[in-house]
MOPAC internal coordinates of N, CA, C and O (Angstrom, degrees):
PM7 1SCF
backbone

  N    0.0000 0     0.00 0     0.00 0    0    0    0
  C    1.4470 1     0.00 0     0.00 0    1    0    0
  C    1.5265 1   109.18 1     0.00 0    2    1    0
  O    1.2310 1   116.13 1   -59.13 1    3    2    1
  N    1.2236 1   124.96 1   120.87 1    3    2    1
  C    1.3018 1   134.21 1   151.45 1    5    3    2
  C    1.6326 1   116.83 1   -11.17 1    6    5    3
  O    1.2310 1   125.57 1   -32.64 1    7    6    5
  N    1.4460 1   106.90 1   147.36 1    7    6    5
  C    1.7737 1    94.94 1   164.11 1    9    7    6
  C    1.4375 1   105.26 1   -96.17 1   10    9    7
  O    1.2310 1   115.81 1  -174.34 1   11   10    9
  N    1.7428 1   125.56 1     5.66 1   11   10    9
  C    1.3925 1    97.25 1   177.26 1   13   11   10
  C    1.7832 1    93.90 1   -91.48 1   14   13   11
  O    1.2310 1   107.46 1   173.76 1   15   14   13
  N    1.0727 1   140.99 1    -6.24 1   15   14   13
  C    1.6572 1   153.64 1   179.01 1   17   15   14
  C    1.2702 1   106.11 1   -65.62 1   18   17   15
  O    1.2310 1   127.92 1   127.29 1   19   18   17
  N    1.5402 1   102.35 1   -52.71 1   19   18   17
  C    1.5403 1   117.36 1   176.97 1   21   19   18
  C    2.0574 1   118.47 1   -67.69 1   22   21   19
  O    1.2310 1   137.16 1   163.71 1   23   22   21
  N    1.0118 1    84.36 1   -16.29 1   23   22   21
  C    2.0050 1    87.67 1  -174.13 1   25   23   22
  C    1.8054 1    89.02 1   -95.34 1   26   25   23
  O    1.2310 1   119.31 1   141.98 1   27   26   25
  N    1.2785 1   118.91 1   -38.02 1   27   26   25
  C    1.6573 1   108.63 1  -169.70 1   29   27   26
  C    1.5836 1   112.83 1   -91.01 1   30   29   27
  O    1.2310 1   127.25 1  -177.96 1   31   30   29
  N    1.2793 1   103.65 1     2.04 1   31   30   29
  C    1.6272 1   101.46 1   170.11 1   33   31   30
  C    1.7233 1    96.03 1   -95.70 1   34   33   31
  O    1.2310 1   120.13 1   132.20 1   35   34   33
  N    1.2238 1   117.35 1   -47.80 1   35   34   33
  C    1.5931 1   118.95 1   167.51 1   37   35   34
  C    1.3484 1   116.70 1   -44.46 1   38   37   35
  O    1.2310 1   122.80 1   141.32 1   39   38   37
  N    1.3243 1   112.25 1   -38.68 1   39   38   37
  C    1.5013 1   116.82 1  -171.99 1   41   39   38
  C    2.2693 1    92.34 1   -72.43 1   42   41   39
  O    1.2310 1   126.47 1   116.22 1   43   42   41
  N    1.0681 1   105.16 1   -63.78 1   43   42   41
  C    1.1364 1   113.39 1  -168.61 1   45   43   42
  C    1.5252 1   114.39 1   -55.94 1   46   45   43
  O    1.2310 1   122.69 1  -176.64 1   47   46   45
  N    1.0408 1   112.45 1     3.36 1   47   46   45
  C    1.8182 1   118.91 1   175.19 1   49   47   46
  C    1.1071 1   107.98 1  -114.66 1   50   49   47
  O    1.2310 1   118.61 1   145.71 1   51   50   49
  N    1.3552 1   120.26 1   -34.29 1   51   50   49
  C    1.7733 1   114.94 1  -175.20 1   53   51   50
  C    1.5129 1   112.65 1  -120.27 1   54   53   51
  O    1.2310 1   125.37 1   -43.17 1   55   54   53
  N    1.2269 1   107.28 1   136.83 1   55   54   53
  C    1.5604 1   102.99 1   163.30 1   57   55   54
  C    1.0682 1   149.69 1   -51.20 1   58   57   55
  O    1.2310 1   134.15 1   122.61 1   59   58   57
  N    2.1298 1    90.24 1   -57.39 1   59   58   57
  C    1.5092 1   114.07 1   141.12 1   61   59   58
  C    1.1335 1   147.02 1   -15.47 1   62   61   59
  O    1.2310 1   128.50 1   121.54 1   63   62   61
  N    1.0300 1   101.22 1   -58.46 1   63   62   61
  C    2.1299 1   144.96 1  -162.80 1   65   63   62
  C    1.7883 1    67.26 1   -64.92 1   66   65   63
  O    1.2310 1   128.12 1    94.35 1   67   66   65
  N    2.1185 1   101.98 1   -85.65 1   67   66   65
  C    1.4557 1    81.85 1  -147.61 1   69   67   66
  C    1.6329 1   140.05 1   -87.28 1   70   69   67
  O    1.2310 1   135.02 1  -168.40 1   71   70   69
  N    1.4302 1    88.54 1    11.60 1   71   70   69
  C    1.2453 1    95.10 1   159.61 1   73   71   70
  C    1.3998 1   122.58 1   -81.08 1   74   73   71
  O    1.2310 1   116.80 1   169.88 1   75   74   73
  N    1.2925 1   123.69 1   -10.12 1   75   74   73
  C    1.5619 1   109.53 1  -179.07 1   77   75   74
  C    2.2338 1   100.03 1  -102.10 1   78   77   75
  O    1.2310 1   118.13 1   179.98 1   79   78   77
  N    1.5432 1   121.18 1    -0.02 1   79   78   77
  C    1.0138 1   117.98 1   174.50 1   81   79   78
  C    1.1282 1    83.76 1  -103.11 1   82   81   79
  O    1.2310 1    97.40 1  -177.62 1   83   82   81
  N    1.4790 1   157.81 1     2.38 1   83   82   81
  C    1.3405 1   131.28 1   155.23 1   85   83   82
  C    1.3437 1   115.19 1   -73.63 1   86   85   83
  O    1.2310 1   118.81 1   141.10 1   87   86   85
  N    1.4232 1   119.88 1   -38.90 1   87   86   85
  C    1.4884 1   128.23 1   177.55 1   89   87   86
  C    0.8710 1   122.17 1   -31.54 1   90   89   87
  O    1.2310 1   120.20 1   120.43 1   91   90   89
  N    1.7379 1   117.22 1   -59.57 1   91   90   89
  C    0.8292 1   139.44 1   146.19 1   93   91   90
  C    1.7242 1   154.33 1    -5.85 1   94   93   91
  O    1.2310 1   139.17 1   117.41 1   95   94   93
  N    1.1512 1    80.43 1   -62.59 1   95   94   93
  C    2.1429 1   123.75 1   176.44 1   97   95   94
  C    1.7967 1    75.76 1   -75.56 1   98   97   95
  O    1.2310 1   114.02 1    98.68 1   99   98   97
  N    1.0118 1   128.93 1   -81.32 1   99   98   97
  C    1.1379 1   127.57 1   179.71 1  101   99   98
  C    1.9224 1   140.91 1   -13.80 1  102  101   99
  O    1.2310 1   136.36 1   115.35 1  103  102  101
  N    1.2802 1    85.93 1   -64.65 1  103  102  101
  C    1.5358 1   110.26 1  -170.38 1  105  103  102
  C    1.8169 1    85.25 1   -94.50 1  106  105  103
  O    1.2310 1   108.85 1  -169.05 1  107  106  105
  N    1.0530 1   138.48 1    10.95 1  107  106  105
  C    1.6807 1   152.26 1   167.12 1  109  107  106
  C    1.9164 1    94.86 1   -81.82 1  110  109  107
  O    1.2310 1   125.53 1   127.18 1  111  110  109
  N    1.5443 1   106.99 1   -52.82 1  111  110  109
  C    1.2211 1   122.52 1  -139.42 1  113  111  110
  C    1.6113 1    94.56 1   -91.91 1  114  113  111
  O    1.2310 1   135.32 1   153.77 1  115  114  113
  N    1.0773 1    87.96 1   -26.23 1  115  114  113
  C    1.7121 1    93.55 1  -168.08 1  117  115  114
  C    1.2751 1    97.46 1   -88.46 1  118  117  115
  O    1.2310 1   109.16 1   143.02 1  119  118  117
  N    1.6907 1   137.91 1   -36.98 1  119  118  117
  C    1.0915 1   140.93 1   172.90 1  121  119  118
  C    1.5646 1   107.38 1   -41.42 1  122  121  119
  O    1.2310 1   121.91 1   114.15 1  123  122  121
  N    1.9331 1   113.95 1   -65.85 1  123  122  121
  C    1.4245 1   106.72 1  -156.44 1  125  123  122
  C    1.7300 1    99.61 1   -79.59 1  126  125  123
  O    1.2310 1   111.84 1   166.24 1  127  126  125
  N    1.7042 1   132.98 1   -13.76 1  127  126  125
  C    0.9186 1    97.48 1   173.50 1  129  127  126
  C    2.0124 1   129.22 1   -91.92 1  130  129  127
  O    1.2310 1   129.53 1  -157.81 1  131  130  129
  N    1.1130 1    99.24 1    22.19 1  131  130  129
  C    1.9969 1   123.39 1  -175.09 1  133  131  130
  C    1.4487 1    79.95 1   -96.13 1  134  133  131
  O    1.2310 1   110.04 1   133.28 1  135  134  133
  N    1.5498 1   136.31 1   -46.72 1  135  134  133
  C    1.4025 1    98.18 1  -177.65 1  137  135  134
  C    1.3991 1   114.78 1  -113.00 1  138  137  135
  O    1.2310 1   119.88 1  -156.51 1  139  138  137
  N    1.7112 1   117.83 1    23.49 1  139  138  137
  C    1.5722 1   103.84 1   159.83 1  141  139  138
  C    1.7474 1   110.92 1   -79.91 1  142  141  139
  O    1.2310 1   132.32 1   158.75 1  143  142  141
  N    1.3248 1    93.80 1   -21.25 1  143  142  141
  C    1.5769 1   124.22 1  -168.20 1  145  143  142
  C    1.5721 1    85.24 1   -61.14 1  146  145  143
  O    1.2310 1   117.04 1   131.21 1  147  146  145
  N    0.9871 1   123.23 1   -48.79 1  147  146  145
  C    1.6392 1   115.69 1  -169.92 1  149  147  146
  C    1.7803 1   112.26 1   -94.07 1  150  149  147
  O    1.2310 1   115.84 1   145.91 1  151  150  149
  N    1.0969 1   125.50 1   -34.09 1  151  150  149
  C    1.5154 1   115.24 1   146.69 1  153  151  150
  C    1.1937 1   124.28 1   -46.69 1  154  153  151
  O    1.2310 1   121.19 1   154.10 1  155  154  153
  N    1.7822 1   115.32 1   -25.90 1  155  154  153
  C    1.6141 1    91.99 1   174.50 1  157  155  154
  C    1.0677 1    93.64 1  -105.56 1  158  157  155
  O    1.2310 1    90.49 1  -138.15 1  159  158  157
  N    1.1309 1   166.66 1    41.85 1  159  158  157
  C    1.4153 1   153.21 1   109.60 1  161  159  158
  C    1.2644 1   108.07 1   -34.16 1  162  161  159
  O    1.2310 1   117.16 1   105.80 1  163  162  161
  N    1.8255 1   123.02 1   -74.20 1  163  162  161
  C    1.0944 1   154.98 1  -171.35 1  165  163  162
  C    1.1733 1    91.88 1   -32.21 1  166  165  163
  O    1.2310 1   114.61 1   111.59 1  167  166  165
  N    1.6088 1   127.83 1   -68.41 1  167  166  165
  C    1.3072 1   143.42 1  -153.95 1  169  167  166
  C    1.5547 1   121.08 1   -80.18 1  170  169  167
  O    1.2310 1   129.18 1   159.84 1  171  170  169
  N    1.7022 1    99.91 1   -20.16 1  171  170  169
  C    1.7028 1   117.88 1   147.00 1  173  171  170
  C    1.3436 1   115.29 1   -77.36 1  174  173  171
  O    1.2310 1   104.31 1   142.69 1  175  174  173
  N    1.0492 1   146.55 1   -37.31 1  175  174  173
  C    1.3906 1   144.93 1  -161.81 1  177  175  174
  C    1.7163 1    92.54 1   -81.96 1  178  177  175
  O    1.2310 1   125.75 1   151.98 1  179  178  177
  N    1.3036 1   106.55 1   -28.02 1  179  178  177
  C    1.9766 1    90.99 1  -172.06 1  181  179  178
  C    1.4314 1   102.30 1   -99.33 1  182  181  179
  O    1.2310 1   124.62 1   175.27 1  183  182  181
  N    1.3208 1   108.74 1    -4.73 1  183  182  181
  C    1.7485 1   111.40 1   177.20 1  185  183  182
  C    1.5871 1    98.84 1   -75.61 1  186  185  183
  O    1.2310 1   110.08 1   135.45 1  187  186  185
  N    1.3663 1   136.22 1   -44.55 1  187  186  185
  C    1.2425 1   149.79 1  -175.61 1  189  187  186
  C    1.2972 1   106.18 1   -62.60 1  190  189  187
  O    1.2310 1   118.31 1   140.95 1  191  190  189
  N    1.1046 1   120.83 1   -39.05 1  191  190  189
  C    1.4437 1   127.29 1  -159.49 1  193  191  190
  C    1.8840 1   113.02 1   -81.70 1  194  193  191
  O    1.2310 1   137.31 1   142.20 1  195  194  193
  N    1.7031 1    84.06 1   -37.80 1  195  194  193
  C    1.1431 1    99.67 1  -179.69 1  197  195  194
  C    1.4161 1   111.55 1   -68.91 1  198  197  195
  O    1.2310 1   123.53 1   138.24 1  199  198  197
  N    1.1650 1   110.83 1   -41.76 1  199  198  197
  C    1.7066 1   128.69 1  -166.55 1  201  199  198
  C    1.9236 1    84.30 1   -61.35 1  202  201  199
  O    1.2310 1   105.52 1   113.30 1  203  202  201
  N    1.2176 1   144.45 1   -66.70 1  203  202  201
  C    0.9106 1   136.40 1  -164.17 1  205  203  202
  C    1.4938 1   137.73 1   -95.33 1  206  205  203
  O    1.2310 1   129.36 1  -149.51 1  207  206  205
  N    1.5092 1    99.57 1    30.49 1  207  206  205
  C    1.5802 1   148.51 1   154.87 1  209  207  206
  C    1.4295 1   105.41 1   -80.11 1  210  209  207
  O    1.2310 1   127.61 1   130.40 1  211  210  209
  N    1.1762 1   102.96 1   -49.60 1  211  210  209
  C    1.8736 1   113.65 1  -159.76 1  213  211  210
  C    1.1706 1   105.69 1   -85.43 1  214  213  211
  O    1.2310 1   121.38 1   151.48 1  215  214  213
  N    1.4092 1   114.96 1   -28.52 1  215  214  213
  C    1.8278 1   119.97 1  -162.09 1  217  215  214
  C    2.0261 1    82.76 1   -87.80 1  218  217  215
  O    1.2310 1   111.09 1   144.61 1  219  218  217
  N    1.2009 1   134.38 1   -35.39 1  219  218  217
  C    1.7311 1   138.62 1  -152.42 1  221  219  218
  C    1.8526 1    87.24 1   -89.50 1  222  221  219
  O    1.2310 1   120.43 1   144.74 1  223  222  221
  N    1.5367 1   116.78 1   -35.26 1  223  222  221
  C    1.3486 1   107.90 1   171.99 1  225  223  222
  C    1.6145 1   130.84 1   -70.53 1  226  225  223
  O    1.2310 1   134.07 1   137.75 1  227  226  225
  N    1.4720 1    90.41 1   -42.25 1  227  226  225
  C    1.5559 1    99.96 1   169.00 1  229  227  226
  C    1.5673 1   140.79 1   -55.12 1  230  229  227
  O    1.2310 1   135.31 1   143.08 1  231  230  229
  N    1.6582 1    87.98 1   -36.92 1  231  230  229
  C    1.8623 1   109.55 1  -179.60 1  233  231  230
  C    1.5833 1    81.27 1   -65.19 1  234  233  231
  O    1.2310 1   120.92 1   114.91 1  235  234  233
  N    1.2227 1   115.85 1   -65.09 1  235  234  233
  C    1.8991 1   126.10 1  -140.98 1  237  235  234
  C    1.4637 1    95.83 1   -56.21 1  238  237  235
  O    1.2310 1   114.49 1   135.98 1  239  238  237
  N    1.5240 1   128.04 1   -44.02 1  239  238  237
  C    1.3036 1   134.00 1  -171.73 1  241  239  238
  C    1.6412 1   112.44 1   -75.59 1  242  241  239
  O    1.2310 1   121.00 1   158.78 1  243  242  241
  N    1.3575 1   115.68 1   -21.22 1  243  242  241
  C    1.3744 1   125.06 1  -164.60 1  245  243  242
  C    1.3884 1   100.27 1   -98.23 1  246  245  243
  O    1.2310 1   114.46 1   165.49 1  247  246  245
  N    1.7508 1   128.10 1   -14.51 1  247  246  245
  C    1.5203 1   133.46 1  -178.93 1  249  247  246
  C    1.7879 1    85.49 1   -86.26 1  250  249  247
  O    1.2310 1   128.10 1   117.48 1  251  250  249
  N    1.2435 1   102.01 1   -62.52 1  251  250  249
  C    1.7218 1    93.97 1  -166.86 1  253  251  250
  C    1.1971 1   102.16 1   -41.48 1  254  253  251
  O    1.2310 1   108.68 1   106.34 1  255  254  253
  N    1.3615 1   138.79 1   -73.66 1  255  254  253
  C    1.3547 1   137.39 1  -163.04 1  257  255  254
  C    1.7044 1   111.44 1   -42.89 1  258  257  255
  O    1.2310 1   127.95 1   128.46 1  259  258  257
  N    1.4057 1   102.30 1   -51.54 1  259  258  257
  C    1.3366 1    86.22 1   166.38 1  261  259  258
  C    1.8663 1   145.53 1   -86.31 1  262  261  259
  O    1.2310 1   134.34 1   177.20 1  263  262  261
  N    1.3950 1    89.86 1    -2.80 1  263  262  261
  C    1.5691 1   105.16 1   154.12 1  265  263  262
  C    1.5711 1   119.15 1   -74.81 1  266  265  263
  O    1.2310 1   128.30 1   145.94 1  267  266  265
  N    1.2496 1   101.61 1   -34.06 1  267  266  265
  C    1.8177 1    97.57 1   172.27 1  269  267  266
  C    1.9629 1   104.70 1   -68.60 1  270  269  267
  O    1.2310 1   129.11 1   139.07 1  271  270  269
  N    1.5450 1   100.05 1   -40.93 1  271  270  269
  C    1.5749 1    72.28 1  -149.55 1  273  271  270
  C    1.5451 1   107.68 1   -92.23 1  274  273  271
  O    1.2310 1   129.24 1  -150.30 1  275  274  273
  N    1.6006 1    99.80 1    29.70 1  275  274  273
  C    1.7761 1   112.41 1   177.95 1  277  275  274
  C    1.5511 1    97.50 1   -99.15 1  278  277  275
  O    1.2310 1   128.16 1   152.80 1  279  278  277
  N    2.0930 1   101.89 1   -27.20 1  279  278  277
  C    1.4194 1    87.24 1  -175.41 1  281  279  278
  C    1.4848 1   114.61 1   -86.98 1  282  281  279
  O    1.2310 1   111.79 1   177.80 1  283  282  281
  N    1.3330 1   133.08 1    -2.20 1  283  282  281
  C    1.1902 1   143.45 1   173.16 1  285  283  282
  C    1.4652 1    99.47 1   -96.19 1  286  285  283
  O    1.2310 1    99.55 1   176.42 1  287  286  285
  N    0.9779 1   154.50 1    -3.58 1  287  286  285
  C    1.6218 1   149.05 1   156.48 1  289  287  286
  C    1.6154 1   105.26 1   -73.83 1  290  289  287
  O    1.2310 1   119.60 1   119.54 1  291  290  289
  N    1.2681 1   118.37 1   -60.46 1  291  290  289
  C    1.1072 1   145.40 1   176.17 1  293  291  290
  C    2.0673 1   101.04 1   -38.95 1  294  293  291
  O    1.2310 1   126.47 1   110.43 1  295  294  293
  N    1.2570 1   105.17 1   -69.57 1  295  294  293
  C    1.6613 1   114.71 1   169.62 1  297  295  294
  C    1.3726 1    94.88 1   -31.07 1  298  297  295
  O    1.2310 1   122.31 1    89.24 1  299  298  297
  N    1.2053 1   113.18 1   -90.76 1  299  298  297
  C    1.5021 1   139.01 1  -162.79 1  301  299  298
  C    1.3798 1   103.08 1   -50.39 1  302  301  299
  O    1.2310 1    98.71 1   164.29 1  303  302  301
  N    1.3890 1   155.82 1   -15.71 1  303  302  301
  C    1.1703 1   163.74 1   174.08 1  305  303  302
  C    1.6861 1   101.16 1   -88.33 1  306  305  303
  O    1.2310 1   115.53 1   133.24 1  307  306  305
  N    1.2654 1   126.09 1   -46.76 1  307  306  305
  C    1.5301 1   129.13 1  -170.72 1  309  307  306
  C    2.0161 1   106.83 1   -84.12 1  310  309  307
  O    1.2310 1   117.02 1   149.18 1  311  310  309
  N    1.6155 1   123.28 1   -30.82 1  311  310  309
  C    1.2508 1   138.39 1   136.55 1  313  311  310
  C    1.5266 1   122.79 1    -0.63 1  314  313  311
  O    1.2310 1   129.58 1   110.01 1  315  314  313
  N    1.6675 1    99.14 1   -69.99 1  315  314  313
  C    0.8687 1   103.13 1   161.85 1  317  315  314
  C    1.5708 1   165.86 1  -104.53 1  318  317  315
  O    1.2310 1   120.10 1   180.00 1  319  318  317

């Protein structure tokens, strides 16, 4: 017989029994979700981080472009 066969025939005879292997099952459950709970923090904090990587690249790339094409207006304005 299995030990999960063996815990639900135990469970099914005692009250006790399964209330203290529920506790258990429990404080199991509560364990893995305290640390998915903290991977997704983790996994928010680098989403944020990232987001304001991207926003410091965008400005910086969007000044050059428009410093080039003031300095090529600028050419083309003195030309003539």
């Amino acid at each position: 017989m299995s030990d999960l066969a063996e815990i639900s025939d135990i469970e099914n005879e005692s009250l006790p029994a399964h209330t203290a292997i529920c506790a258990q099952r429990y404080k199991q459950v509560d364990l893995r979700l305290v640390a998915l709970e903290m991977k997704m923090n983790d996994i928010q904090k680098d989403i944020l981080e990232g987001q304001k990587s991207l926003k410091a690249t965008i400005i910086t790339s969007t000044a050059t472009i428009v410093a080039s094409l003031l300095g090529v207006v600028a050419t083309i304005l003195m030309k003539f």
